[in-house]
KETILUM-110910 format. One line per 4 residues: for each residue x, y, z of C-alpha. Coordinates in pm, 1 decimal. Each point is the difference from the previous one (the first is absolute). Example, Ala and Ser with C-alpha at 12.3 -4.5 7.8 and 13.67 -1.06 7.14 Angstrom:
BEGIN
1230.0 -450.0 780.0 | 137.0 344.0 -66.0 .
END
This chain:
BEGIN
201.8 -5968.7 10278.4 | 250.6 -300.8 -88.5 | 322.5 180.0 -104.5 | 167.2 -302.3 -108.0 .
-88.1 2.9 -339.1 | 147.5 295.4 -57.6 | 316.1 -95.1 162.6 | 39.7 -328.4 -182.5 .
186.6 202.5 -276.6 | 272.3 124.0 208.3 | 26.2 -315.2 191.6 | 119.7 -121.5 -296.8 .
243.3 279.3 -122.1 | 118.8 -17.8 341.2 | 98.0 -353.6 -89.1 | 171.2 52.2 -280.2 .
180.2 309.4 108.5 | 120.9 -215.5 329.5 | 97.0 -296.9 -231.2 | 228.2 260.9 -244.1 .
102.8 72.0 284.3 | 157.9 -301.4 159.0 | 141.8 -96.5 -299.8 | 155.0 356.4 -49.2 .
192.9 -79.0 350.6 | 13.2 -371.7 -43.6 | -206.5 -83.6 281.6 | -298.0 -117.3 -225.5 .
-294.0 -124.2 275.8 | -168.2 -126.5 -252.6 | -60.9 -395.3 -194.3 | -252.4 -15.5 -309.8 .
-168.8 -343.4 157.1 | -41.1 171.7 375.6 | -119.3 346.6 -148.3 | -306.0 -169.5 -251.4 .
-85.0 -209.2 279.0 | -33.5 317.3 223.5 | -195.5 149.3 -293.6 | -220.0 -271.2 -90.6 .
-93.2 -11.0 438.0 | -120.9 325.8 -41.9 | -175.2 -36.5 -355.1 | -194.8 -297.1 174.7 .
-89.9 165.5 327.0 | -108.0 311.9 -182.0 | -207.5 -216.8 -267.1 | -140.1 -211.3 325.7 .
-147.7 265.1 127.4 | -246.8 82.9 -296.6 | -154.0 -320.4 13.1 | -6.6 -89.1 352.7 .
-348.7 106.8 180.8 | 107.6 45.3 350.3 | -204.5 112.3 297.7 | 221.4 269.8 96.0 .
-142.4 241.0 -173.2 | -332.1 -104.5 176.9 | 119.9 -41.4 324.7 | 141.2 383.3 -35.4 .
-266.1 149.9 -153.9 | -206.2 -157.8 310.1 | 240.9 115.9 253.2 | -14.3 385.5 -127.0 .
-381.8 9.1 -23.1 | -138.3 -214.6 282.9 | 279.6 -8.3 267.5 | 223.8 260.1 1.9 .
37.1 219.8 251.3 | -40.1 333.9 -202.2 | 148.0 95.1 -325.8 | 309.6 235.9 -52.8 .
14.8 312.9 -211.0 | 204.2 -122.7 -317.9 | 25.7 342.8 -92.5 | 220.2 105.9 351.0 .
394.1 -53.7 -37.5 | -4.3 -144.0 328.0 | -235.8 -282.8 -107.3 | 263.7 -107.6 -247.8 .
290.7 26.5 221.5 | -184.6 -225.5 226.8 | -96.7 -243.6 -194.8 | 345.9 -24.1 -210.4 .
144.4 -36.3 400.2 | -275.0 -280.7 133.0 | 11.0 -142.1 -357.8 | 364.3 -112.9 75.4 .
-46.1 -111.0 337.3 | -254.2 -261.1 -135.2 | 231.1 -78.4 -243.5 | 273.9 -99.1 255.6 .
-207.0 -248.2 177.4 | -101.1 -125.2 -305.5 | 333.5 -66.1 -168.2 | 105.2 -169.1 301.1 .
-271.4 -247.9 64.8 | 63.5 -40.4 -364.9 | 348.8 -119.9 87.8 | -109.1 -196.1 338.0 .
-308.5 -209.9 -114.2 | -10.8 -265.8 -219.9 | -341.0 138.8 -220.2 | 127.8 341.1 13.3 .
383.7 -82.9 -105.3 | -151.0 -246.6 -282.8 | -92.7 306.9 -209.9 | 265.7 251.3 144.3 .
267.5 -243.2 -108.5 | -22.8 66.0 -390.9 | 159.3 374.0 66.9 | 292.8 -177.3 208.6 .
80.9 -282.5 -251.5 | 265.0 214.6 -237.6 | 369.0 -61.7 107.8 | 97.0 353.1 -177.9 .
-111.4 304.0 141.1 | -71.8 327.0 -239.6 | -316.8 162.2 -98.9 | -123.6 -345.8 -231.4 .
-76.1 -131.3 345.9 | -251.5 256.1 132.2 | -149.3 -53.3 -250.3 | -28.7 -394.3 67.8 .
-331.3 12.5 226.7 | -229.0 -294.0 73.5 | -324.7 -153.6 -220.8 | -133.3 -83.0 324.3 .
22.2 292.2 216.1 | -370.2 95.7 -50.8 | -138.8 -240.2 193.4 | 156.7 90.0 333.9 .
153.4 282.4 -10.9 | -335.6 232.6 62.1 | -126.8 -138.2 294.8 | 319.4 236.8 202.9 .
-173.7 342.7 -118.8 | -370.4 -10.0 72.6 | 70.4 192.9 343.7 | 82.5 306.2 -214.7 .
-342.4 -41.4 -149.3 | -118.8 23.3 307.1 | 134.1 300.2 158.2 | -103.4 184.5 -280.8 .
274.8 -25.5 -283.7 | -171.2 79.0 -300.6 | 35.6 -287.6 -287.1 | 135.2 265.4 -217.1 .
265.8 129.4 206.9 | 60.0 -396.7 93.7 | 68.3 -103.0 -358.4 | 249.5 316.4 -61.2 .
229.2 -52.6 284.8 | 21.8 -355.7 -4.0 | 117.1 36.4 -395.7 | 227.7 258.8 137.6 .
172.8 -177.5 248.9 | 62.6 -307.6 -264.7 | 134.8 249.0 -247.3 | 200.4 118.3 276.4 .
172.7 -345.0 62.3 | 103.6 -22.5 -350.6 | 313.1 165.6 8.4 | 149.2 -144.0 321.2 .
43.0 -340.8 -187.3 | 391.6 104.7 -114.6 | 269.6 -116.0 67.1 | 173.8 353.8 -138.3 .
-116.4 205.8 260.4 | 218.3 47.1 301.8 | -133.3 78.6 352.9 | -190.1 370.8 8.1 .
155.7 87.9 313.0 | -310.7 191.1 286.7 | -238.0 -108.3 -271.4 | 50.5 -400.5 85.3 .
-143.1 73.9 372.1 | -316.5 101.9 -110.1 | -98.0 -150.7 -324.3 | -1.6 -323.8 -176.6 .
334.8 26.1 -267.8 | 222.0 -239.7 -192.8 | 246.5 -73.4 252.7 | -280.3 -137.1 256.2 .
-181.4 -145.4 -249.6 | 281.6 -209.9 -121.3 | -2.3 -116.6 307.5 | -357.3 -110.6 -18.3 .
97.2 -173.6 -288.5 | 254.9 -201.1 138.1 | -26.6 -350.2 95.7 | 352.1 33.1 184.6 .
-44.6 -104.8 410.0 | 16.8 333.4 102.9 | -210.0 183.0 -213.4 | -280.8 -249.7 -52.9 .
-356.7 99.6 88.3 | 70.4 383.3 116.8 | -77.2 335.5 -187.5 | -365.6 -12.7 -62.2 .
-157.8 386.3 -91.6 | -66.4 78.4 -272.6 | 112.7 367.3 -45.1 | 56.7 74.9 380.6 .
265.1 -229.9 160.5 | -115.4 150.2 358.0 | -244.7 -307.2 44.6 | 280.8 -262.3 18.6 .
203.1 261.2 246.1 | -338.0 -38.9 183.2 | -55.7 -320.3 -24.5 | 335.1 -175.4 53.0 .
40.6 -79.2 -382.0 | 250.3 286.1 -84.5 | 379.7 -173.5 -148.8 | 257.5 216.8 -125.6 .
177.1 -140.4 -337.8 | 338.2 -101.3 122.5 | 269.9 123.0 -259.5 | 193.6 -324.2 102.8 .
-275.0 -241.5 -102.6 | -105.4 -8.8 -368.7 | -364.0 -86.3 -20.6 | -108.2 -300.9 -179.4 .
-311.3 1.6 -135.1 | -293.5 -243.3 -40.0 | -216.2 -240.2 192.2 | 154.8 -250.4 243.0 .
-257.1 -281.6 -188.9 | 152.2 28.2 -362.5 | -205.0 52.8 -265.9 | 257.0 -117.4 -295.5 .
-227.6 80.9 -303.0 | -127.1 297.8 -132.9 | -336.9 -65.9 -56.2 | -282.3 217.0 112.8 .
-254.8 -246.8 64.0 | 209.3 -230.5 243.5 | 140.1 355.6 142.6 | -324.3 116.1 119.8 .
-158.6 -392.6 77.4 | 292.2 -188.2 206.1 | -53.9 161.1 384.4 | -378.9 -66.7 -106.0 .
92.0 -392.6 -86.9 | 284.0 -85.3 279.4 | -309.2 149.1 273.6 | -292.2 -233.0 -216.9 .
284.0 -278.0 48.3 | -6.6 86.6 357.6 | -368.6 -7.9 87.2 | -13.1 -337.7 -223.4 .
265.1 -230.5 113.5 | 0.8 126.8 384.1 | -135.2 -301.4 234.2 | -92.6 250.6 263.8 .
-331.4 206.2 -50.9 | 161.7 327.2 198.5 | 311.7 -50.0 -233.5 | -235.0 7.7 -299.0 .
-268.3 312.6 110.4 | 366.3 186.0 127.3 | 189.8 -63.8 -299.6 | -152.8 370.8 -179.7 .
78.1 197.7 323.1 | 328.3 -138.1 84.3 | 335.6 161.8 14.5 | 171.6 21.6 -318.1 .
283.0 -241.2 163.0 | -230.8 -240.9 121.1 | -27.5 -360.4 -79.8 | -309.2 -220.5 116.3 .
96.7 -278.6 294.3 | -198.7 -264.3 -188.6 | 86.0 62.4 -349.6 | 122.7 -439.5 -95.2 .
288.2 164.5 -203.4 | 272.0 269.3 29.5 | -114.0 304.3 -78.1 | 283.5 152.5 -273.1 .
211.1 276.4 180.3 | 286.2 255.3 -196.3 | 329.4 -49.9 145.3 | 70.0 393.9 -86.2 .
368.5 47.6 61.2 | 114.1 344.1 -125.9 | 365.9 -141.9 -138.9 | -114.7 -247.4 -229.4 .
-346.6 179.4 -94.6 | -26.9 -12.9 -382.2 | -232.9 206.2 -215.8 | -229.8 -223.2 -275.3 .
89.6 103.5 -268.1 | -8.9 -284.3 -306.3 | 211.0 45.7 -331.0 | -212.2 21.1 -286.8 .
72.7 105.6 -356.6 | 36.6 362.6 -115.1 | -295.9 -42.8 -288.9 | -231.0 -175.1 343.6 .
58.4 319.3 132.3 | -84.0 213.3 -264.8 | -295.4 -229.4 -61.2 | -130.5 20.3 345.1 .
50.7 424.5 -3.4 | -199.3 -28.6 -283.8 | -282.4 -161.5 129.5 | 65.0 242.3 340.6 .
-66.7 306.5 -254.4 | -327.4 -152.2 -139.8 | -174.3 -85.9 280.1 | 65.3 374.7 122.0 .
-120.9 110.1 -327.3 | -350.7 -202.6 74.0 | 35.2 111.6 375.7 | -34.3 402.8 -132.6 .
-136.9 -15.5 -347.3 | -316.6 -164.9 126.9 | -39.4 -149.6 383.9 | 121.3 366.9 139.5 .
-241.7 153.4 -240.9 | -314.8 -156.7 128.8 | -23.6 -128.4 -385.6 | -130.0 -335.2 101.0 .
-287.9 -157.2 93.1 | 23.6 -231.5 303.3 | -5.1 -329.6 -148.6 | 254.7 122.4 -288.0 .
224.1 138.6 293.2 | 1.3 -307.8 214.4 | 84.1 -197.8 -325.3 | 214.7 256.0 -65.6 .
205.4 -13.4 324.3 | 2.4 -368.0 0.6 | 183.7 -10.0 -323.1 | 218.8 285.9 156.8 .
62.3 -249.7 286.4 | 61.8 -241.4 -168.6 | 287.7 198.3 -232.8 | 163.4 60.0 315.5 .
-15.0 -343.1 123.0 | 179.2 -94.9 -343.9 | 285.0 296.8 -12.8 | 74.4 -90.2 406.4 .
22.2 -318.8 -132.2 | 290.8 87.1 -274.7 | 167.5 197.2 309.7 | 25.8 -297.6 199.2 .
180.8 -229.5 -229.8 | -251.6 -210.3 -142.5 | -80.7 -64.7 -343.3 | -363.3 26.3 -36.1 .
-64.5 -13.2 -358.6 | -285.5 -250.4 -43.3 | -172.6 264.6 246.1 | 71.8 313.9 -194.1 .
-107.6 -153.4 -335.2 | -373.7 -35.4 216.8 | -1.9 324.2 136.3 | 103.3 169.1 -324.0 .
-292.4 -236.9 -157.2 | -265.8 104.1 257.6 | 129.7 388.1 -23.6 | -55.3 -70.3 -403.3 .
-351.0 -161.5 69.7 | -100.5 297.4 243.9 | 135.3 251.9 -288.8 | -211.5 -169.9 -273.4 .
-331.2 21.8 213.6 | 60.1 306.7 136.8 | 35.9 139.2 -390.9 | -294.8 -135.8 -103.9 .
-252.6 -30.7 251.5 | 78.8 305.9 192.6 | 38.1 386.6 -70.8 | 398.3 -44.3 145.6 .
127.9 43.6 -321.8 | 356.5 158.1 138.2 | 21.6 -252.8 283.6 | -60.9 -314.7 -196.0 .
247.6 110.8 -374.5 | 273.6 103.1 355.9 | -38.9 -369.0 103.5 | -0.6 -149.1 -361.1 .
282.2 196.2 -35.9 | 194.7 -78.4 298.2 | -93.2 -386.3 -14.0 | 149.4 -9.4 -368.2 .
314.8 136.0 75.8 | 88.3 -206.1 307.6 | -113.3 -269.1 -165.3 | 244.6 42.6 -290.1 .
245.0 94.2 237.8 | -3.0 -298.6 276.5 | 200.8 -279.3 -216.0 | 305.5 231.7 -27.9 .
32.9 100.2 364.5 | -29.5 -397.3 85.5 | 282.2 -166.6 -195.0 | 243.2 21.2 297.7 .
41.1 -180.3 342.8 | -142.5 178.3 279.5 | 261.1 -45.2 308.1 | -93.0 140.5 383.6 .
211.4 138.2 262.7 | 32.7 224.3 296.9 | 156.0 360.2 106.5 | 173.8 103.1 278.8 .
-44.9 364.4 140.5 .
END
C-alpha cells in the first residue's frame, strides 16, 4: 500500500503549523516565491507520474515472478522489518550515485535547488526521477521482497524524510547516531565545503557511518543552502530540464568521441578536455552568497498564490480522483504546466502579460469545449470561471513597474 496519500494532509498542516511558527519566534524559514515553487515541484512530479508509462513496473513484476530467488511471507513481522532495513540500504547507494553521476544528479538536483530549508522543500521532488531511479531496487525483487511489502516501505521511508527538512529542530541527542534527523540532514543540504556531498540514508544515518559519508553539522558553520550551479528562476520546467541540457551540451559540442559517450557517466564536477569553450563554473564563496530572491509587487504575489490555489484545486478535485480520461488528463496537466510556468514567471521579476492573456485564452477555449462537448460539466464552468476572473483581474495588477533584486542570508 502507498501511504502517501494519506499523509499529504498532514504534510501540509505540518507546514503551516511550522510557518506560524517561525513567525511566532521571528525566525520565519519561509518566502512565498521559494515555498510555491517547492509546491508546484511536487504537484508536477506527482502529476508526471500518472501519465508516464515506465517499464519499472514491468521489469519488477518480471523480477518477482521469473527470477527471484523465493518469495517472503508478507504476513511475518520479520519480513517487514527486513525489507524497511534493505529498503534503506538501496536507498543510500542510490541517493549517492544520484549526487556523483551526471544522469543520476540531473534528476536528483530539482530536490536540492531551494535556498530555504523547511518542510515546502521535501516536498520539492523531481519530474524526472522515474526514469532512473528504479533500476537500484530490482535486487529486492529478487530475493524475494514481495511488490506489496516493496511499495509500503518505500512510501514509508519518504514520509519518514519529511519532517527532517527544518530548520526548527535542534540536534536529538543518541537518536542522531542511528537515524537520519534534521541536524544531519541540513547538512546534506548544504552546499557549504564541508558539508557538501555527505549524509545520504534515508531514515538510517548508519550507511554514511559505514560508508565514509557521515558529517556532523558544525554549530560554528551556518549551512547555506542550494546548488553550487545556480538556478536563479523559479520555474519548474527549467528546474527539472537544465542538468539534462548542460550534459546534451556536453555530448554535442565535445570534439572527442570518449568526451561525448562519458559525458552521462561523469562526475558531477567534471568538465570534458575537448569541449572548444569554457565550460560555466559557480564561484560559490560562502561570504558573499546571496539568495534569489526578485522584488515583485504585493498584488503579483497575491496573483501568483492565486493561481498556486487553483491548480491544487484541479490537482485534488479531479487528477487525484482518477476523474479523467487520459487524453483530458494529459491536456489537463499541460495546461497545469503551463500555469506554473506563468506564476514562476511573475516570481522571477518578469512581466509576462502578453503570455497570461494566451494562457487565460486557451484555459477559456479548453473550458468552452469541455462544457459542451464533454460530460465535465464542473471542470469546464471551474475553468470558465477561473479564466473570467483573472482575466478581469490582470490589467490592475500590471499598472506598476516591476523592479528585481537580491537577498542576503
Amino acid at each position: 500500500m502507498d501511504y502517501i496519500t494519506y499523509a499529504v494532509p498532514f504534510f501540509f498542516l505540518a507546514l503551516l503549523i511550522e510557518l506560524a511558527y517561525g513567525i511566532a519566534i521571528k525566525k520565519n524559514t519561509y518566502r512565498l516565491n521559494d515555498a510555491i515553487s517547492n509546491l508546484f515541484m511536487g504537484t508536477l512530479r506527482t502529476a508526471n507520474k500518472l501519465i508516464i508509462i515506465g517499464a519499472a513496473g514491468y521489469v519488477f513484476y518480471i523480477a518477482e515472478t521469473k527470477f527471484a530467488l523465493w518469495r517472503m511471507d508478507s504476513s511475518l513481522v520479520i519480513t517487514w522489518v527486513f525489507a524497511f532495513i534493505i529498503y534503506d540500504f538501496f536507498y543510500y547507494w542510490f541517493h549517492r550515485i544520484s549526487h556523483e553521476r551526471q544522469i543520476f544528479w540531473a534528476s536528483h538536483a530539482a530536490h536540492h535547488q531551494s535556498e530555504d530549508y523547511n518542510l515546502s522543500t521535501a516536498l520539492r521532488q523531481t519530474g524526472t526521477g522515474a526514469f532512473v531511479s528504479w533500476v537500484f531496487y530490482i535486487p529486492m525483487f529478487l530475493i524475494g521482497i514481495p511488490s506489496y511489502v516493496f511499495v509500503s516501505v518505500a512510501s514509508l521511508n519518504l514520509i519518514y524524510q519529511f519532517w527532517v527538512h527544518s530548520e526548527h529542530i535542534p540536534k536529538l541527542g543518541w537518536y542522531e547516531n542511528y537515524f537520519v534527523t534534521a541536524s544531519n540532514h541540513r547538512v546534506h543540504h548544504a552546499q557549504n565545503e564541508q558539508y557538501i556531498d555527505k549524509n545520504y540514508g534515508g531514515v538510517f544515518i548508519i550507511w554514511d557511518r559505514m560508508f565514509g559519508t557521515h558529517k556532523i553539522e558544525d554549530e560554528n558553520e551556518v549551512c547555506i543552502y542550494g546548488i553550487r550551479s545556480t538556478l536563479n528562476t523559479f520555474n519548474p520546467i527549467w528546474a527539472n530540464l537544465h542538468v539534462y541540457v548542460k550534459i546534451a551540451q556536453e555530448m554535442w559540442f565535445s570534439k572527442d568521441w570518449k568526451d561525448k559517450l562519458y559525458a552521462p557517466f561523469a562526475r558531477t564536477s567534471w568538465t570534458p578536455n575537448s569541449l572548444p569553450f569554457k565550460s560555466y563554473k559557480d564561484d560559490f564563496n560562502p561570504n558573499t552568497f546571496k539568495k534569489y530572491d526578485p522584488l515583485i509587487n504585493k498584488n503579483h504575489k497575491i496573483y501568483a498564490l492565486f493561481q498556486y490555489l487553483f491548480v491544487t484545486y484541479i490537482f485534488l478535485a479531479f487528477i487525484q480522483t482518477g476523474y479523467l480520461n487520459y487524453l483530458q488528463l494529459w491536456v489537463t496537466i499541460t495546461m497545469m504546466t503551463f500555469t506554473m510556468y506563468c506564476t514562476t514567471m511573475w516570481f522571477d521579476g518578469k512581466n509576462i502579460t502578453s503570455i497570461e492573456i494566451i494562457r487565460l485564452i486557451l484555459c477559456l477555449c479548453i473550458g468552452v469545449y469541455a462544457y459542451f462537448e464533454t460530460s465535465l460539466i464542473s471542470i469546464a464552468l471551474s475553468v470558465l470561471i477561473y479564466s473570467l476572473i483573472n482575466l478581469l483581474v490582470l490589467p490592475l495588477i500590471n499598472n506598476f513597474k516591476l523592479t528585481s533584486s537580491v537577498q542576503h542570508i
